[in-house]
N, C-alpha and C positions, 0 to 999 in steps of 0.2 A: 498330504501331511495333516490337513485339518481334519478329514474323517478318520484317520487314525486316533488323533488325540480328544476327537469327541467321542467316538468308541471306548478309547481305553479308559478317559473319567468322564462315566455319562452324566450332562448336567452342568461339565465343568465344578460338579461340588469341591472336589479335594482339590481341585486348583485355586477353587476362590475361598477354601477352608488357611491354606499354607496363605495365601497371598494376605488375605486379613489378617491371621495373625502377626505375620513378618511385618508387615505392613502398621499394623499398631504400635508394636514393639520398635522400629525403625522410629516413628513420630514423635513418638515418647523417648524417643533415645534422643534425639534431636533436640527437641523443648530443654530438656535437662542439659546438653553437654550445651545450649545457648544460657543457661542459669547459669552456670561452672559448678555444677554440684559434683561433690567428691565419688569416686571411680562406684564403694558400695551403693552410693544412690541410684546411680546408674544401673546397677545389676539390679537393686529392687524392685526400679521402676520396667526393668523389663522384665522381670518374673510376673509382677503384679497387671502390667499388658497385656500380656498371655491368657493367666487366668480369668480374666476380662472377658478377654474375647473368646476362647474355647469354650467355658464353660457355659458358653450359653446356647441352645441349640432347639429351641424354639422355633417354628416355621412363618407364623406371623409378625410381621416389622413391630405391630403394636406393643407385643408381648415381650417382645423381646427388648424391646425401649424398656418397660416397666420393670422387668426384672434386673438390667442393666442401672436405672436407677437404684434398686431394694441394692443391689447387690455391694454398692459404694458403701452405705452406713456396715453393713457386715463386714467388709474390706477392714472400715475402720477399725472398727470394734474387736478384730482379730488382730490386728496385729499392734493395738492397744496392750491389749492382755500379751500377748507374746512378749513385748517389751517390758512390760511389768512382772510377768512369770519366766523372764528369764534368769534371774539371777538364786531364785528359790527350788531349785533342783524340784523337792516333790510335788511343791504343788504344779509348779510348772509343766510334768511327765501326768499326773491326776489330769489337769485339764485340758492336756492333748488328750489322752483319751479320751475326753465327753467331748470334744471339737469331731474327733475322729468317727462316732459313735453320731452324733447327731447328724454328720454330713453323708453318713451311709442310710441312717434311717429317714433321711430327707427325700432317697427315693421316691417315698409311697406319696408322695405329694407332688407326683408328676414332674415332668419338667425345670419349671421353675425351684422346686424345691429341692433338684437333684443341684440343678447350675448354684445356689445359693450355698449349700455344701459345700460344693466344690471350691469356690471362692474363700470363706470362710475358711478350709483346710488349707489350701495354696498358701494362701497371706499371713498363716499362721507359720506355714514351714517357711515363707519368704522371711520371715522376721528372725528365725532360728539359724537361715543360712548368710544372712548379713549382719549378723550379733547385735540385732536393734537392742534398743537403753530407750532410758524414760528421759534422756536427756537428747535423744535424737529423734523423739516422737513427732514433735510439732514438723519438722521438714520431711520426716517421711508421713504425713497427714497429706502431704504436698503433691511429694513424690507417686501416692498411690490417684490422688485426685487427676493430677496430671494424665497418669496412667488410664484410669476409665475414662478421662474425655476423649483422651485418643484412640481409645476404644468405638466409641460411638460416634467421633469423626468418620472413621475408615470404616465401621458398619454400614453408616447409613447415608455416607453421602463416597467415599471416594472406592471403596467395594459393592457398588449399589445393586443390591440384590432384590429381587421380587419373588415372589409365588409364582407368577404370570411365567417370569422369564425362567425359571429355572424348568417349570415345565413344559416350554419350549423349545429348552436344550435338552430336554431330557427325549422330549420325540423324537430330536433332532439326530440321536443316539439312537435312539429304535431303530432308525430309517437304515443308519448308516451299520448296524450290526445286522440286520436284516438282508443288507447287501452283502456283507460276508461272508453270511451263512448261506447264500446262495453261490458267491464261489466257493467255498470250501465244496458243496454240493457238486459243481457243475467239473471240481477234480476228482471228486467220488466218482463220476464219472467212467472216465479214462484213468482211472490210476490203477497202475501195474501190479501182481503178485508182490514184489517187495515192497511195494508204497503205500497200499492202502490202507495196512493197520494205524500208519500215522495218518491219513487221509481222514479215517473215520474218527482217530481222537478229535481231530479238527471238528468234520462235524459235530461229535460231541458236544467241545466246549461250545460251539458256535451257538447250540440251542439252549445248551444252561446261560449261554452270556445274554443269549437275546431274552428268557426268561427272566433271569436277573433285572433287565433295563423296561420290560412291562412291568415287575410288581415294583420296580423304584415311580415309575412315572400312575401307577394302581394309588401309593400313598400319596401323591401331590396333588391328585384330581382335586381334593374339593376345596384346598386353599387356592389351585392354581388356576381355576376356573372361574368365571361368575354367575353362569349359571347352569342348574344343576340337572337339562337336560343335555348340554353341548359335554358335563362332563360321563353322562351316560353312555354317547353318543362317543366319543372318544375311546372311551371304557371300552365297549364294544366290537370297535374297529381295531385297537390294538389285540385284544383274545382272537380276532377274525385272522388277522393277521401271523400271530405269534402259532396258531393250528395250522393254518394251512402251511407255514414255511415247515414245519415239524411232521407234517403227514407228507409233503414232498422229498424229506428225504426220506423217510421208510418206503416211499414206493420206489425211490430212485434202486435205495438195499436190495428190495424184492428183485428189482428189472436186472438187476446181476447175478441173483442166483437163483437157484430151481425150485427155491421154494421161498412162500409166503415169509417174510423176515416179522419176529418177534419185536414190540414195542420193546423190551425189554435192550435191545441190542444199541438203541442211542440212549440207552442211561445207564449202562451197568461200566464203569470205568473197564477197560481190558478188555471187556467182552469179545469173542471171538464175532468174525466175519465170516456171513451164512454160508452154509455147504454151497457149493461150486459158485462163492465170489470172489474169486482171486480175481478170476482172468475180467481184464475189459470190457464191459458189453460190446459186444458186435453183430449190428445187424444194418439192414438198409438203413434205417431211421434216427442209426445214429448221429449222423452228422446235423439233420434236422434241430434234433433233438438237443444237440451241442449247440445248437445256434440261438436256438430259444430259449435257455436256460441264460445267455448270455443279452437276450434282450429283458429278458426277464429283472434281472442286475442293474441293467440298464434304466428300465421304469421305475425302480426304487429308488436309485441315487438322482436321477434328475428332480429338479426343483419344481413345486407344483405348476409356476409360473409356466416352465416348457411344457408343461400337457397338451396345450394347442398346436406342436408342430406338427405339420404332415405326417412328418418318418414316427415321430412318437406315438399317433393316433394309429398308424398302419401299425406297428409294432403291437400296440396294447389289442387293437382291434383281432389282431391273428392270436394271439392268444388268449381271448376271451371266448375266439371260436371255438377251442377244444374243449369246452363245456358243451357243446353239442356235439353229440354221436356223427354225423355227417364230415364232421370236419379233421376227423381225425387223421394223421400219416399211418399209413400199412407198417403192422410189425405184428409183433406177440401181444397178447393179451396184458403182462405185464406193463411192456414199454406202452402201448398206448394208455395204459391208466397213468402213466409218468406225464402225459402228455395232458391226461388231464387234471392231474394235478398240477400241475403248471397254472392250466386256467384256472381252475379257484385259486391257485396263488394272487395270478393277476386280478382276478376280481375280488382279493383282497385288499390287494396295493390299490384299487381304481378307490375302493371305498375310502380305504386313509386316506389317500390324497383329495377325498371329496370332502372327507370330516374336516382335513387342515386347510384345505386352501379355498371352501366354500362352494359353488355351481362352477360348470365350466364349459369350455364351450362344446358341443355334444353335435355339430353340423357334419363330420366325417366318421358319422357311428356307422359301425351295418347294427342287422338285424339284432346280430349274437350281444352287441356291446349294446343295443338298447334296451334288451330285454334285460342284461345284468344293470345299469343305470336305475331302469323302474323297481328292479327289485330290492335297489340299494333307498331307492327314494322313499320308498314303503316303507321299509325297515328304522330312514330316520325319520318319518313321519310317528310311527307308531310308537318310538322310542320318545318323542316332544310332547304326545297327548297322553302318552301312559299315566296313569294315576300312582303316586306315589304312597303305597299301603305301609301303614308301620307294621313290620314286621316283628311278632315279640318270639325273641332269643332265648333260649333256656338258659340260667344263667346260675350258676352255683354259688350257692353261699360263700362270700368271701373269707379266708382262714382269720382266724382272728388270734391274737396272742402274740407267743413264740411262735407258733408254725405261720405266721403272717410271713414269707421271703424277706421285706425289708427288716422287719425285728430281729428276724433271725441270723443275715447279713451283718447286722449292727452288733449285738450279741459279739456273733464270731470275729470282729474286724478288733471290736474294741481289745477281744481278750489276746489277740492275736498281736494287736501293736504295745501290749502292756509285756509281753513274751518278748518282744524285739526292743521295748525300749530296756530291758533290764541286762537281754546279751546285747545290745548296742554299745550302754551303757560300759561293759566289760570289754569289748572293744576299745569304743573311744571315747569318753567322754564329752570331745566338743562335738562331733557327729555320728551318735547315735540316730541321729533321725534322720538316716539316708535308710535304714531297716525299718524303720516306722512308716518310712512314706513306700518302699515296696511291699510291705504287707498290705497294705491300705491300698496300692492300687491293685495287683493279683485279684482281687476282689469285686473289683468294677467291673459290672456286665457279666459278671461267672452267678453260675447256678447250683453249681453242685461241684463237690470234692475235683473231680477226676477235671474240672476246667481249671479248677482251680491250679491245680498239679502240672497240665501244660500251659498254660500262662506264665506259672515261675518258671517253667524252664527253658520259656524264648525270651522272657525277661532278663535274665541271669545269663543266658547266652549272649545277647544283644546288649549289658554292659562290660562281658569278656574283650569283647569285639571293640565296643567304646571306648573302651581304657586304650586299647593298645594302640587306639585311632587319635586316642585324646596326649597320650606320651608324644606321638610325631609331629601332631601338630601342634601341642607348646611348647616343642623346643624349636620349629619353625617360628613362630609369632613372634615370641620373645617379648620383650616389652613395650609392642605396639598397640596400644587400645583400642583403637580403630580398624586396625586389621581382624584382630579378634572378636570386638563387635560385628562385624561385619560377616565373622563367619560364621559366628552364630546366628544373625538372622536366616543364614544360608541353610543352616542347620535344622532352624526351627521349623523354616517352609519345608524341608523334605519331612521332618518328619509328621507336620500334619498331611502333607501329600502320600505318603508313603504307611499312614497308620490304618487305613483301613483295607491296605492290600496284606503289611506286614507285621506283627507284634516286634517281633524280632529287630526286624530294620529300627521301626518306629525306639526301641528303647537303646539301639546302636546311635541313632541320631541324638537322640535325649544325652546321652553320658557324651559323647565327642563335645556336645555343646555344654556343657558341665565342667567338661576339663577347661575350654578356654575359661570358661569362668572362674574357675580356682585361678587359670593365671593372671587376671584383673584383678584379684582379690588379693593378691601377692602370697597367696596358700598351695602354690602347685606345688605338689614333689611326686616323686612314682611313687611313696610311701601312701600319700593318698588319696593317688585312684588307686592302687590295690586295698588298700582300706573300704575305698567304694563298693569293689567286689565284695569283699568278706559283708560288708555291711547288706549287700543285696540278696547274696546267699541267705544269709541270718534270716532275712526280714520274709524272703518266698518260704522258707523252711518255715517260720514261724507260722505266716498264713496256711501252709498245708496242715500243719498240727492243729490250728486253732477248727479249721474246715473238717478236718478228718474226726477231732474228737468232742468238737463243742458242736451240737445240735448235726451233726451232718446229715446233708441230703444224698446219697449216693448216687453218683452215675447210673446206676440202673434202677432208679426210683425212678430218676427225675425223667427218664429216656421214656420209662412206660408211660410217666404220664401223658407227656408230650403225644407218645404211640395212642397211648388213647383219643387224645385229642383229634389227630388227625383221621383214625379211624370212622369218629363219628362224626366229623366233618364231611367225609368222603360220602358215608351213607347218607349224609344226609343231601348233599346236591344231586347225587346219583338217583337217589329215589325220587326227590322233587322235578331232575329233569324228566324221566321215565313218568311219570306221573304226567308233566303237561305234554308229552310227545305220546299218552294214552288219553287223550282228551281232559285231562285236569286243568283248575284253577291257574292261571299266571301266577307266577312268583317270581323275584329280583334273583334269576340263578348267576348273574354276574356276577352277585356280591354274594354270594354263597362260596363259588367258586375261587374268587379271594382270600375269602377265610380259610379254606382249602390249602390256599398256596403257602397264606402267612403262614398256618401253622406246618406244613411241612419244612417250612424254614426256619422255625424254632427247633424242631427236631436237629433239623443238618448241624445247626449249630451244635447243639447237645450233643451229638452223636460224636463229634470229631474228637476228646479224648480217645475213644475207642477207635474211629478212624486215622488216627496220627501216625506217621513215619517210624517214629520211635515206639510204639506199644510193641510190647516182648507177645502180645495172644495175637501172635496171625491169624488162625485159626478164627479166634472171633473179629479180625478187624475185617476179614474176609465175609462173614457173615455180616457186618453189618452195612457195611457196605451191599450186600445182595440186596438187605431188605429195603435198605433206603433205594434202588433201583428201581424195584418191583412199585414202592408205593408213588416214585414218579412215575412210573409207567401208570398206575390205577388213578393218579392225579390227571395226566393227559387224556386218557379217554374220558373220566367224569369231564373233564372241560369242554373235550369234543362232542360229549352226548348234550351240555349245558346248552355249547354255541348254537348245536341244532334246532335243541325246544328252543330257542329264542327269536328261529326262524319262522316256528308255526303259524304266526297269526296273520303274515305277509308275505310267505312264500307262497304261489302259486302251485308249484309241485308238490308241496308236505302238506300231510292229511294226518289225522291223529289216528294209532290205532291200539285201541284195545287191548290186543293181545300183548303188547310190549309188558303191560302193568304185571302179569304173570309170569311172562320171561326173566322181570326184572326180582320177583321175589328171593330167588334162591341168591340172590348178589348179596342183597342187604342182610339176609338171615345169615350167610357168612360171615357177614364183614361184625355181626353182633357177636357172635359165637368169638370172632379172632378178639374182641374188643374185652367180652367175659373173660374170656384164659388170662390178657394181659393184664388185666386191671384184676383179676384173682384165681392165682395158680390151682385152684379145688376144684374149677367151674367145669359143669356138666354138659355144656353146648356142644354140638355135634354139626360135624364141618357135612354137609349137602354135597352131594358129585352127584352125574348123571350124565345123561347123553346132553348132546350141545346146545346151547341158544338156538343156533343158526338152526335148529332143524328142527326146534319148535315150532317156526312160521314158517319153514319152506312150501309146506302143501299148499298154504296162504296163498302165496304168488299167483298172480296171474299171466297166464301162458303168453307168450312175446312181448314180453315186457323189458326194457335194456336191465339190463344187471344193474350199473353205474346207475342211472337212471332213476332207480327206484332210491328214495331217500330211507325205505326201512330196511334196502343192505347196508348201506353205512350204519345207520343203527345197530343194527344186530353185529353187524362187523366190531363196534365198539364196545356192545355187549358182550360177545363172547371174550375180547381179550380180556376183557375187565373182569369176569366171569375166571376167569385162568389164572388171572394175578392176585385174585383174591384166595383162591384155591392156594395158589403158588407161595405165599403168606406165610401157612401153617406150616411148613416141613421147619424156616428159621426160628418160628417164633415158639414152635416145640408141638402145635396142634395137633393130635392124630386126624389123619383122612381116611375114611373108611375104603375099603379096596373095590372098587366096582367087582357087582356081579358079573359074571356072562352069562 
């Protein structure tokens, strides 16, 4: 049950996200009902707990002290004004909008300047939803002070959170997703004609979720470390890791059917299963093979502490032997590459467990498990004395103006909540700004029109759902104030647990905990949570209009750029590693291949208007989906080509060769030509085809040499597919390919 629920919230973030804020809110509710302050102070001061605590999201304790300080005088200061601009209707609507407008444009000042918005808008609305007066000012001066102490009570002493610790849960979620993906694997297996389509989604997600949990534990490295070779060295052993588990199950794919399986086939959702891999592998070496894939499982989930037992040492020791040709079990050609892929697995897991748990004891090695220990000791040797060169980044003029994102944000939110405070207004006059505060947030973290559009509409889903959750449960409560509090904290922890799985859930929890609150406030009726509704309609309808016609960036702007982005990311770690695995200059391809990730991960994000359940163009959600496939397929092998050059300077078997550097031209002169079309529909670049990588350096070879063996088949192995997905590129993105002669 524990590696379940360190798996499912790696880091424990979104448990100690709900638990803080419930947790402040709860203190400050407490403080106050020992004051006897009356039932709206109560609701204040748990709005304004809230906003305290979410909206600061800062990774350093210091920083987060400081802005939690700034954040108290803005608290005040906002719903100052609120209580004094409450009774003058226009100015009071004039100066939500520049509240609204500044706390959007407060983006572009990082962090702190986003949470001080934040704060700042909250305590403005908190003061509109408890009819603060300038004669209730002084005790809600109280009620908010209260509020942020018990904020930075349960911050910093009773939710005590570190840098250290979190990235320690966060490996701790590596490990433990790592072992997952090695059974969903080891049912890949043995799974039957009917099972295996689900089989293989499994693996699937297994390898997006263990991706997902390296680039979460990629951004804690260098708060969560203290020093900045141990977080290289960490850096390192996770990419070592997260490849080898990802090229184990493609050879697993292969060993089932009769031909070589496409990278393409553990990323494309749906993707069918290779010609003739229904049926179960069957051969001698199966049951071997099952048994090892099961100790394999085994060396992940145990604790580094057990590495010294006999059975553990025997186990790791037998699988680091199938990294030598000698040791391998009799089968086919496939299944014994499955075998050894296993050993590089294991002598990926020996290196984590050597990065986390430090030296170990090393008296029951054979030969095979010494020669991988030296070569691991090499690798952290040469990664502790590496010279750290500043790398200078190309770096684009930043937009300035209107076309600046946050100006332009700001712009559309302000004119967006000026639209929703006018039909709010027509609505209802005491709570129009239930349409104010959902234009205002549709907008948070969106980029362009078409996020915007589905955001309103899990938004406006998610308070459908709330209302009809918040009717049952205030005719349950009834006039108990404690019951009701109480379920709202219940509330409030799911929905920070629950917001970065679901928008929907997340804004189904927000209105449930809403409704109790109108019934404290002696304002419930179904008159107004369906008022809620209408009012949240209004307010996404308004944000779509204001997105769609005040400055819009279109879903297919913002998609190419992002495409762009990632393009020359791609070329650029592909040719840097090609280059050192051609005898070139070192360079940090780690942190190249990072950049790599993050920005495919901007993309994903981007891309899902167009990939969502609801879009009416199949047609295209199909293609885009393909393409985002293909570029995590050309993402894994630039990783795979990275993690090798990183090998060069300490492996004993890798030699730099030459020829790679011209192999590797016709890659990058593609990946430019894809990068001209998308970044300008006119462009003349011409997409390269030709006979294959791999038989550029075949004659190269030297005669009895193992296949496996040679580190420039893997290379070239990873050239060519990458070489085919870049090809593969042009047909969605609209390229012409020119047709090979014969």
């Amino acid at each position: 049950m524990r590696d379940r629920v360190t798996a499912s919230d790696p880091g424990l973030l979104r448990l100690a996200a709900g638990s803080r804020t419930a947790g402040s809110m709860a203190l400050t509710l407490a403080v106050l009902a020992a004051l006897r302050v009356p039932v709206p102070h109560l609701v204040a001061g748990a709005i304004s707990s809230m906003a305290a605590t979410f909206a600061i999201r800062e990774k350093q304790r210091a920083r987060q002290a400081v802005t939690l300080a700034l954040g108290l005088p803005v608290a005040l200061a906002s719903v100052s004004l609120g209580a004094l601009l409450n009774a003058r209707v226009v100015a009071g609507d004039l100066f939500f909008v520049v509240v609204i407008f500044c706390a959007v444009y407060g983006r572009r000042f990082g962090d702190r300047g986003n949470a001080l918005g934040l704060i700042g808008f909250q305590i403005y609305f908190m003061s509109l939803f408890v009819g603060a007066t300038a004669a209730t000012l002084p005790s809600l001066y109280g009620v908010v002070a209260i509020a942020f102490a018990s904020s930075a009570l349960v911050r910093f002493l009773i939710v005590y959170e570190t840098p250290a610790g979190i990235l320690q849960r966060l490996r701790e979620a590596f490990r433990v997703r790592l072992a997952q993906l090695v059974a969903a694997q080891l049912e890949l297996l043995d799974a039957g004609p009917d099972e295996v389509e689900k089989v293989l989604e499994s693996v699937r997600e297994g390898t997006a979720r263990l991706h997902e949990t390296a680039m979460m534990i990629q951004g804690r490295l260098e708060e969560g470390t203290s020093d900045e070779s141990v977080a290289r060295l960490l850096q390192r052993r996770i990419a070592d890791a997260e490849i080898a588990a990802e090229r184990l199950g493609l050879l697993l794919l292969t060993a089932r059917s009769s031909e070589r399986t496409d990278t393409l086939t553990l990323h494309l959702p749906g993707a069918p299963v290779p010609s003739g891999g229904r049926l179960p592998l069957r051969e001698e070496a199966t049951d071997t093979l099952r048994r090892d894939l099961r100790a394999l499982g085994v060396l992940v989930l145990r604790p580094v502490a057990e590495g010294a037992r006999p059975a553990m040492s025997h186990m790791r020791n037998r699988l680091l032997g199938y990294r030598e040709e000698e040791n391998l079990p009799p089968g086919s050609a496939a299944v014994q590459d499955v075998f050894r892929g296993i050993g590089e697995a294991a002598r990926a897991v020996m290196g984590l467990r050597l990065a986390l748990g430090g030296p170990q004891d090393d008296t029951d090695d054979t030969p095979a498990t010494t020669r991988s220990r030296e070569e691991l000791d090499a690798e952290n040797a040469s990664i502790e004395s590496a010279e750290q060169d500043e790398q200078e980044r190309r770096r684009e003029q930043p937009p300035t103006g209107l076309r600046r994102p946050t100006t332009r944000a700001a712009v559309q939110v302000a004119l967006g909540s000026s639209l929703a405070i006018v039909g709010g207004e027509f609505l209802s006059a005491q709570r129009w700004y239930w349409a104010v505060l959902t234009c205002w947030i549709v907008f948070i973290n969106t980029s362009s029109t078409g996020e915007i559009l589905v955001k309103g509409y899990r938004r406006l889903l998610g308070t459908v759902l709330g209302v009809v959750a918040g009717i049952v449960l205030a005719g349950l409560v009834g006039p108990h104030t404690w019951t009701a509090l109480l379920l709202v904290l219940l509330f409030v922890f799911a929905m920070f647990y629950t917001a970065p799985l679901s928008y929907t859930l997340m804004s189904f929890f927000v209105t449930a905990a809403l409704g109790l609150l109108y019934t404290l406030l002696h304002t419930y009726s179904l008159a107004v949570l369906l008022l809620r509704v209408e009012e949240t309609a209004l307010g996404a309808a308004c944000g779509i209009i204001a997105a769609a016609v005040v400055l819009p960036v279109r879903t297919d702007r913002r998609t190419n750029e992002l495409l762009v982005t990632v393009l020359e990311r791609l070329a650029d770690v592909t040719g840097a590693a090609v280059d050192q695995l051609s005898g070139g200059p070192e360079t940090d391809l780690l942190d190249q291949a990072r950049d790599l990730d993050q920005a495919l991960g901007d993309l994903r994000s981007a891309v899902q208007p167009l990939t969502h359940p609801i879009t009416p163009l199949r047609a295209r959600r199909n293609t885009a989906q393909y393409l985002l496939a293909l570029l995590e397929t050309c993402a894994y092998h630039a990783r795979s080509l990275a993690a090798t050059a990183e090998l060069l300077p300490t492996h004993p078997s890798i030699a730099a060769d030459p020829r790679l550097r011209q192999a590797c031209r016709r890659i990058t002169h593609n990946i430019a030509a894809l990068t001209a079309h998308v970044a300008d529909e006119q462009a003349t670049a011409q997409i390269e085809t030709g006979p294959s990588i791999a038989s550029m350096l075949e004659s190269g070879g030297t005669p009895g040499t193992p296949r496996y063996g040679r580190i420039t088949d893997r290379v070239l192995r990873h050239l060519q597919r990458l070489d085919e997905s870049v090809v593969g590129l042009a047909r969605p993105l609209g390229v012409p390919v020119p047709t090979p002669k014969r």
